[in-house]
Backbone as CSV, one residue per row, in Angstrom:
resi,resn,N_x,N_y,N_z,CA_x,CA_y,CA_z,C_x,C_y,C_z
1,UNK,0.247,76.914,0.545,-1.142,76.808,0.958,-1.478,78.033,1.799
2,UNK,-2.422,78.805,1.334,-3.063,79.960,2.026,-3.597,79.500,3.640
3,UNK,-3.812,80.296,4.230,-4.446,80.082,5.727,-5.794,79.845,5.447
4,UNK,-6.404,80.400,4.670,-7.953,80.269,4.690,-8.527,78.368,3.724
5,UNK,-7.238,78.097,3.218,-7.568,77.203,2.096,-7.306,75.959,3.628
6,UNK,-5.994,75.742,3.910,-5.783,75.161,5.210,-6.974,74.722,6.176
7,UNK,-7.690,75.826,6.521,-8.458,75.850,7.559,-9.591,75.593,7.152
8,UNK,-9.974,75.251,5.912,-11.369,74.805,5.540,-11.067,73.388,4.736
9,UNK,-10.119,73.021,4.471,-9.634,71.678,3.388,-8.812,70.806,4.736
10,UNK,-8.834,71.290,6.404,-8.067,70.349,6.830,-8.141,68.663,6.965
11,UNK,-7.622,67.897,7.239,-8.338,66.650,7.431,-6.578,65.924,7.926
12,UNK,-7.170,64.954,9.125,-6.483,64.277,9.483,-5.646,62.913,8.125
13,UNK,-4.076,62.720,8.538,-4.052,61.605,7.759,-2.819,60.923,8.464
14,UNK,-3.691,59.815,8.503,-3.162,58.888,9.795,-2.155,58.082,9.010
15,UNK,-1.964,57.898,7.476,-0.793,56.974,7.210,0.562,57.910,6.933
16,UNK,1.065,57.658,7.976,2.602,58.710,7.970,3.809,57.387,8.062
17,UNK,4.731,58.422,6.859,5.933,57.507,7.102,7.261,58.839,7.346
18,UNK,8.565,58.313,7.508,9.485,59.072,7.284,9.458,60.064,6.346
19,UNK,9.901,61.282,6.318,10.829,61.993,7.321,9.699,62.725,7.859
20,UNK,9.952,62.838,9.402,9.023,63.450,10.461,9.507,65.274,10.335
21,UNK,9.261,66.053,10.971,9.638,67.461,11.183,10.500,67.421,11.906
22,UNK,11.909,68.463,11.266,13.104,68.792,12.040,12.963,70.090,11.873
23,UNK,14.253,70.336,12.599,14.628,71.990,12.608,14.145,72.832,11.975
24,UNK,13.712,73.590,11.343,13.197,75.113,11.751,11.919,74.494,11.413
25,UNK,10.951,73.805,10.619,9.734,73.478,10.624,9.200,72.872,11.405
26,UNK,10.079,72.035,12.534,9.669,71.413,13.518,9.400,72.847,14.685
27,UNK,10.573,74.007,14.927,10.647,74.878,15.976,9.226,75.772,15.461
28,UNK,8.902,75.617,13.935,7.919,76.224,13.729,5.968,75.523,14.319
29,UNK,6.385,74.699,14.625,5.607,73.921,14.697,5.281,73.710,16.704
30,UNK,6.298,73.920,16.998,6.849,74.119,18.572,5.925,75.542,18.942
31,UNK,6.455,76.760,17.994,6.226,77.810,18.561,4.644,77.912,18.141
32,UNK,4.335,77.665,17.069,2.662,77.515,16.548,1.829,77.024,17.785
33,UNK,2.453,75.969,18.702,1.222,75.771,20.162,1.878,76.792,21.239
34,UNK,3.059,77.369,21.425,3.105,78.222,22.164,2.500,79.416,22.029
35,UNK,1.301,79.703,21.116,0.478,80.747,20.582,-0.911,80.539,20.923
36,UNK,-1.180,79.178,21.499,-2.068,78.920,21.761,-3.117,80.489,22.436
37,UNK,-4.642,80.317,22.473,-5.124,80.612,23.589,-4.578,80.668,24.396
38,UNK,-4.323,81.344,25.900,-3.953,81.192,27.336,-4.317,82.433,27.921
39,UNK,-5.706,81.826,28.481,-5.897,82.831,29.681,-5.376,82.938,30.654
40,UNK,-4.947,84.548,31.032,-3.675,84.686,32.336,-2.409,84.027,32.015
41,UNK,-1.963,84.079,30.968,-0.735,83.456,30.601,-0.034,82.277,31.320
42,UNK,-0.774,81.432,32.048,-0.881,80.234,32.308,-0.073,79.428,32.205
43,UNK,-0.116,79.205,30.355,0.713,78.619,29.631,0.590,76.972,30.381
44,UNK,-0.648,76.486,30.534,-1.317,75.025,30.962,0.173,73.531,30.408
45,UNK,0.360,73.918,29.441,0.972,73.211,28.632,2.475,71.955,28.518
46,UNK,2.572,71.184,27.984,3.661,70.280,28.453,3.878,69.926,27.788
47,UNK,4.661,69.405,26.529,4.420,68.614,25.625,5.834,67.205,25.327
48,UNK,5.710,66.233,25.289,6.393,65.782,24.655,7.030,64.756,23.296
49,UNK,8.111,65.100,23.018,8.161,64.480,21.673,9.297,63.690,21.250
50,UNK,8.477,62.449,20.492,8.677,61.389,20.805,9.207,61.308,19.454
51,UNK,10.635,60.222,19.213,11.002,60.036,17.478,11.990,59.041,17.900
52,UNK,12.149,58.285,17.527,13.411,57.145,17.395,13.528,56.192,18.410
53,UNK,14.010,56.395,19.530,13.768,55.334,20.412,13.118,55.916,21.219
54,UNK,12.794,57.048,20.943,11.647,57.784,22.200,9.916,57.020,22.006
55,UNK,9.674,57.139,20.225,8.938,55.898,20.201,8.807,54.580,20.920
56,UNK,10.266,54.081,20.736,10.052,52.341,21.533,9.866,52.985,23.215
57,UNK,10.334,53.722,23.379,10.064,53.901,25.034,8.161,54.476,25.436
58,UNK,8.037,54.807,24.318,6.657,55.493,24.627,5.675,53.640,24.074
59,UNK,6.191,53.336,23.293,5.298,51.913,22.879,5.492,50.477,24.266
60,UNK,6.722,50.661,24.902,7.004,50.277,25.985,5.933,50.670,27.370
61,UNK,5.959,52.122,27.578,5.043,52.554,28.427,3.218,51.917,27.773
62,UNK,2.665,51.917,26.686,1.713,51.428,26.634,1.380,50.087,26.812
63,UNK,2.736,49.427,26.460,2.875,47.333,26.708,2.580,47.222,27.712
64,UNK,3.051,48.231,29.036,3.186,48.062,30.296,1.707,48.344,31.000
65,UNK,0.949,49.505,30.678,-0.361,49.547,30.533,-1.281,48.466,30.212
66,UNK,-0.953,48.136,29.072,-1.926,47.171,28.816,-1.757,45.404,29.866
67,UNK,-0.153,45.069,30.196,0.027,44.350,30.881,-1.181,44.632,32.247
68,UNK,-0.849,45.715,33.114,-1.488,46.036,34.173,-3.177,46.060,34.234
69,UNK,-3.063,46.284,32.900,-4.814,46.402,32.790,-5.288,45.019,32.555
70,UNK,-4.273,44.142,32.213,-4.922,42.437,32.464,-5.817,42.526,30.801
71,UNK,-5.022,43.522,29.765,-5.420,42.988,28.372,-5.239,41.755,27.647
72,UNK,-6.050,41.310,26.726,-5.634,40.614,26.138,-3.472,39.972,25.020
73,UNK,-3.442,39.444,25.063,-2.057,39.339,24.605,-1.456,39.870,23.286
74,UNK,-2.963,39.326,22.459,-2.667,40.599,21.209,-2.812,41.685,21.237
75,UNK,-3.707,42.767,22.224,-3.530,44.047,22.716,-2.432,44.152,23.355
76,UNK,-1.773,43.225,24.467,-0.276,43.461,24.603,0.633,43.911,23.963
77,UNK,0.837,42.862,22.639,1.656,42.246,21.570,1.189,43.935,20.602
78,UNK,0.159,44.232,20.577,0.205,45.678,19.658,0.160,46.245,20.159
79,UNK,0.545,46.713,21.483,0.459,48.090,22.215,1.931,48.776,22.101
80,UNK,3.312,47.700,21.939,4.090,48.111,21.635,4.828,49.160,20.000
81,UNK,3.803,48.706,19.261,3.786,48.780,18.082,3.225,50.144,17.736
82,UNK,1.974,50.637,18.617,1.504,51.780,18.601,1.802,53.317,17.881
83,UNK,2.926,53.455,18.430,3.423,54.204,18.383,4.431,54.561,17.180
84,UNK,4.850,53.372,16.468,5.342,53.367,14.865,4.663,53.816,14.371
85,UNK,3.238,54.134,14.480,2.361,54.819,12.950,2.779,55.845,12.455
86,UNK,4.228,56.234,13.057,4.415,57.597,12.418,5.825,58.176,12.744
87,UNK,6.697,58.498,12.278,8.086,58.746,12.551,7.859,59.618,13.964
88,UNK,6.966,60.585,14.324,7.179,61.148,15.577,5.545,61.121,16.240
89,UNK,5.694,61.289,17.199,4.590,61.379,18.210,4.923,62.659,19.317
90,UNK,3.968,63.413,19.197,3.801,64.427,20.350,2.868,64.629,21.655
91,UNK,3.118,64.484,22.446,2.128,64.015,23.082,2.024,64.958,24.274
92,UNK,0.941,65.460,24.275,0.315,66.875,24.600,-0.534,66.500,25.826
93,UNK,-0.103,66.927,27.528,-0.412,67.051,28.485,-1.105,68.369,29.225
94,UNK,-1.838,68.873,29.753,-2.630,70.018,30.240,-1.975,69.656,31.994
95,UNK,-1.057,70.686,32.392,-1.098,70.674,33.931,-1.834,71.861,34.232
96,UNK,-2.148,70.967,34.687,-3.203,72.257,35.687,-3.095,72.903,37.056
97,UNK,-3.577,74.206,36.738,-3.033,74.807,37.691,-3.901,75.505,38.115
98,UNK,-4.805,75.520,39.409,-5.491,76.517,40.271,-5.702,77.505,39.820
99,UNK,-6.404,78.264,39.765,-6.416,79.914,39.009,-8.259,80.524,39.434
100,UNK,-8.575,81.661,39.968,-9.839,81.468,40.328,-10.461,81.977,38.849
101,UNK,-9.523,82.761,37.884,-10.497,82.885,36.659,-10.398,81.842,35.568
102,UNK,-9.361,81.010,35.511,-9.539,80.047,34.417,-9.359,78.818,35.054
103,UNK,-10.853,78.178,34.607,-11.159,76.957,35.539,-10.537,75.904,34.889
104,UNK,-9.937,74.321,34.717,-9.454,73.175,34.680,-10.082,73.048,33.108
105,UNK,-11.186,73.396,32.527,-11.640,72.736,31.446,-11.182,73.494,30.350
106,UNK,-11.469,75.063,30.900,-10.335,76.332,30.017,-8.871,75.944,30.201
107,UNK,-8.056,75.237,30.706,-7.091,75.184,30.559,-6.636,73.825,29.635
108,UNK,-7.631,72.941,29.710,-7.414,71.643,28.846,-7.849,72.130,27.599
109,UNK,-8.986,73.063,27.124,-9.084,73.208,25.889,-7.813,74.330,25.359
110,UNK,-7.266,75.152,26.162,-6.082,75.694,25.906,-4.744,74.900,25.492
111,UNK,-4.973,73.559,25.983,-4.094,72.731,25.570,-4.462,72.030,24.754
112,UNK,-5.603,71.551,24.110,-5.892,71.331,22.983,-6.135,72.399,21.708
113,UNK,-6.138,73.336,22.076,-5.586,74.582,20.724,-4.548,74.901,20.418
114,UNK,-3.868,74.536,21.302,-2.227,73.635,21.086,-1.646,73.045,20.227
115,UNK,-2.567,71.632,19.711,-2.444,70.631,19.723,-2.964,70.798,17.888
116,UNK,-4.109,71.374,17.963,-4.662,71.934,17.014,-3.789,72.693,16.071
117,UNK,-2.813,73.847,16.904,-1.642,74.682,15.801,-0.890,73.743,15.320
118,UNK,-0.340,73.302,16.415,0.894,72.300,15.911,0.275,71.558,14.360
119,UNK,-0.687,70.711,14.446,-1.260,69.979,13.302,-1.543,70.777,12.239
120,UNK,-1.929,71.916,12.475,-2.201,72.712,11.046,-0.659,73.250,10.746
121,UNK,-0.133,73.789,11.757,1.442,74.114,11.515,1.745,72.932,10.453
122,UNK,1.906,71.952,10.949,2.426,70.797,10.210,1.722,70.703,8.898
123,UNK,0.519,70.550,8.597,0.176,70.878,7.267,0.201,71.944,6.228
124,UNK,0.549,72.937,6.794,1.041,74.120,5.982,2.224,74.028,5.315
125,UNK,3.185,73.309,6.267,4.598,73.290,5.668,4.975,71.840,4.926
126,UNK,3.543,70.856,4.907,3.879,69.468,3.869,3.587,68.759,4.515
127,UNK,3.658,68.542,5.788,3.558,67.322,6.430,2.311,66.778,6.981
128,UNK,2.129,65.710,7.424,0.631,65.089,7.673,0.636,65.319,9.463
129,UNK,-0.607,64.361,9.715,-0.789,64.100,10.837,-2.025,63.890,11.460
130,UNK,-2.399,63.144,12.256,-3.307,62.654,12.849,-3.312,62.870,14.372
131,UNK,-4.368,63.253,14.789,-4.613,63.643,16.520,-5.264,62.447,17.154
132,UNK,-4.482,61.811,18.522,-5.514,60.421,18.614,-5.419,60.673,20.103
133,UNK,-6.505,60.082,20.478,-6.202,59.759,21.984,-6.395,58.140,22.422
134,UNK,-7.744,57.924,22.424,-8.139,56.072,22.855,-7.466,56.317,24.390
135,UNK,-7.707,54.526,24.892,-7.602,54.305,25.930,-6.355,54.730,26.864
136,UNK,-5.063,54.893,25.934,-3.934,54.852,26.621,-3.447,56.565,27.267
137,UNK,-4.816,57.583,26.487,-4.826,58.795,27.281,-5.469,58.726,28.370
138,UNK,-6.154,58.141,28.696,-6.565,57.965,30.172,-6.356,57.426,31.282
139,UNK,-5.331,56.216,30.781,-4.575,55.083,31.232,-3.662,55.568,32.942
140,UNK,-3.961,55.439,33.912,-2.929,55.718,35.320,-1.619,55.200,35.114
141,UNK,-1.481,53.975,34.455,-0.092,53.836,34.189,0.760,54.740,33.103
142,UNK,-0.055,55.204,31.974,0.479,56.181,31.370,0.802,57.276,32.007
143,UNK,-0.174,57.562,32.751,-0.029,59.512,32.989,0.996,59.415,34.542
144,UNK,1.524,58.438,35.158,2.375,57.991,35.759,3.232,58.312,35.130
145,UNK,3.423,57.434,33.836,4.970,57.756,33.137,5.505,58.689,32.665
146,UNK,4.588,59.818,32.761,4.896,60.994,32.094,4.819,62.305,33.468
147,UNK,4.591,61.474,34.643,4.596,62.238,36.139,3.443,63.105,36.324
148,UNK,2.085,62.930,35.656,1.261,63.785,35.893,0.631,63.722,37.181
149,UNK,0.372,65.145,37.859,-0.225,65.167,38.964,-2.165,64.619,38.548
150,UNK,-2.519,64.538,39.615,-3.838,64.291,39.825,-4.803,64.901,38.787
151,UNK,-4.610,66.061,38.534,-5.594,66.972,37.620,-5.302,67.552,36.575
152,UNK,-4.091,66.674,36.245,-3.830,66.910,35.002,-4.282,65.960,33.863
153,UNK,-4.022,66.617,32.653,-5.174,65.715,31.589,-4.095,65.571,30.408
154,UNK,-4.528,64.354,30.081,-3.128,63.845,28.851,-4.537,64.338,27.772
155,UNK,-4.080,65.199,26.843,-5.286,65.525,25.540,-5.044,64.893,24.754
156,UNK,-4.080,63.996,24.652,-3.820,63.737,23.253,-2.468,63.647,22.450
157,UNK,-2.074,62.549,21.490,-1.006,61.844,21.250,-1.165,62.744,19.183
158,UNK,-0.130,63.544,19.281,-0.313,64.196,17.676,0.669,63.627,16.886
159,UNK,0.744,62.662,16.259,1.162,61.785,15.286,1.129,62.286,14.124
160,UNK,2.762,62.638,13.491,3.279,63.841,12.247,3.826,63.012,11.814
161,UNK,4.153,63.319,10.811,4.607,62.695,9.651,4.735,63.262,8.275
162,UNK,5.501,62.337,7.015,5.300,62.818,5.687,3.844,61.902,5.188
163,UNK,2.861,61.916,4.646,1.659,61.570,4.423,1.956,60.093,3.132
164,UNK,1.532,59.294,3.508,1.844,58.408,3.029,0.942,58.137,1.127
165,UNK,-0.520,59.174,1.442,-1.734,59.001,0.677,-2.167,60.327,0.775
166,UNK,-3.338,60.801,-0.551,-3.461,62.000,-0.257,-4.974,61.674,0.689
167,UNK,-5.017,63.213,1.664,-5.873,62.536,2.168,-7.626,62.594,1.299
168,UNK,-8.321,62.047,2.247,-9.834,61.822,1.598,-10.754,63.164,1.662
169,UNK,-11.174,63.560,0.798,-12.349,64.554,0.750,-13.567,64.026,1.989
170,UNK,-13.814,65.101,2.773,-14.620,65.689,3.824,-15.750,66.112,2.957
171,UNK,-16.905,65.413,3.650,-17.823,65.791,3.250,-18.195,67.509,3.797
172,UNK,-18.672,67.704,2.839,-19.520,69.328,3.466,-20.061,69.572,3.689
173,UNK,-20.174,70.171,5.486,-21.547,70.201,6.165,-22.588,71.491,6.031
174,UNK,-23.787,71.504,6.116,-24.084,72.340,6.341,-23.853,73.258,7.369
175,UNK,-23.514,74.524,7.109,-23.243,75.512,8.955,-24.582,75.652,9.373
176,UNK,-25.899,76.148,8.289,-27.114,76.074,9.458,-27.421,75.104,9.930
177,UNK,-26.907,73.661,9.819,-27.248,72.589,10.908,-26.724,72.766,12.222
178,UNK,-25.274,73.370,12.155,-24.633,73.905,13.344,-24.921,75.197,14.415
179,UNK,-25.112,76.017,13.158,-24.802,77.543,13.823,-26.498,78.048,13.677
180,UNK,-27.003,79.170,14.725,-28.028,79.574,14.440,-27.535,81.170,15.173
181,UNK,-28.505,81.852,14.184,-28.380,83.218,14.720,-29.053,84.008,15.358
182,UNK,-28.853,84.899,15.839,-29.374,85.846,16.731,-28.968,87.294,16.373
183,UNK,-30.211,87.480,15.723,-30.065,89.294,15.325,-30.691,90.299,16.121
């Protein structure tokens, strides 16, 4: 798959099963967000990744969330489960760090262009994946479990995989609904 075909045909696909990314397509996939954007070389970034029982420990940390948050029992009962949708889970944190030229929001979207390589990384070389966040990125008991300071921002949980389905055709937008110019 060409870069240009990639970047206009991408699309999330959330039904992933075994085999997740290993060695060198996985390190390729590693080094693809270490390319990120980063103003002042910063390097905002944290990531971790989750596969085997790192799953049950990460579906554990959300049971425990949802316990504390006084959810319902079947949100309990599936919070553990979460995290199976996909042989691995990456889960992409922004620490932040003081800087007087790159403010807190440049550094979270630096960590979400991150987040962004990694997923196209992963589709270049076969594999699927879906970017999610929901409640349990915002969650204090989560970002506890993962030791985040105060101003740091969980972006997002990147769920890889081999694609279970192909995915669905994207509709095509117009760009002059988006973009306008200035000559």
């Amino acid at each position: 798959m060409d870069a240009l075909d990639l970047l206009l045909n991408r699309s999330s696909q959330p039904r992933l099963q075994e085999p997740a990314p290993k060695g060198e397509v996985l390190e390729n996939i590693m080094q693809a967000a270490l390319r990120a954007p980063d103003h002042a070389c910063l390097t905002p970034w944290r990531f971790v990744v989750c596969t085997g029982q790192g799953l049950d420990r990460l579906g554990d940390i959300y049971q425990q969330a949802a316990k504390i948050a006084g959810k319902p029992k079947e949100d309990i009962d599936r919070a553990v489960q979460l995290p199976q949708r996909a042989p691995m889970v990456i889960v992409a944190i922004c620490q932040y760090s003081e800087h007087p030229k790159v403010p807190r929001v440049e550094q979270i979207a630096s960590t979400a262009c991150a987040v962004q390589a990694m997923q196209m990384t992963a589709l270049a070389q076969g594999f699927g994946g879906v970017w999610r966040t929901g409640g349990y990125a915002f969650d204090e008991h989560v970002k506890q479990a993962f030791s985040m300071k105060e101003n740091d921002e969980l972006v997002g949980f990147l769920y890889l995989g081999t694609p279970m389905t192909k995915p669905l055709a994207k509709p095509q937008r117009d760009s002059e609904t988006f973009f306008e110019h200035w000559s």
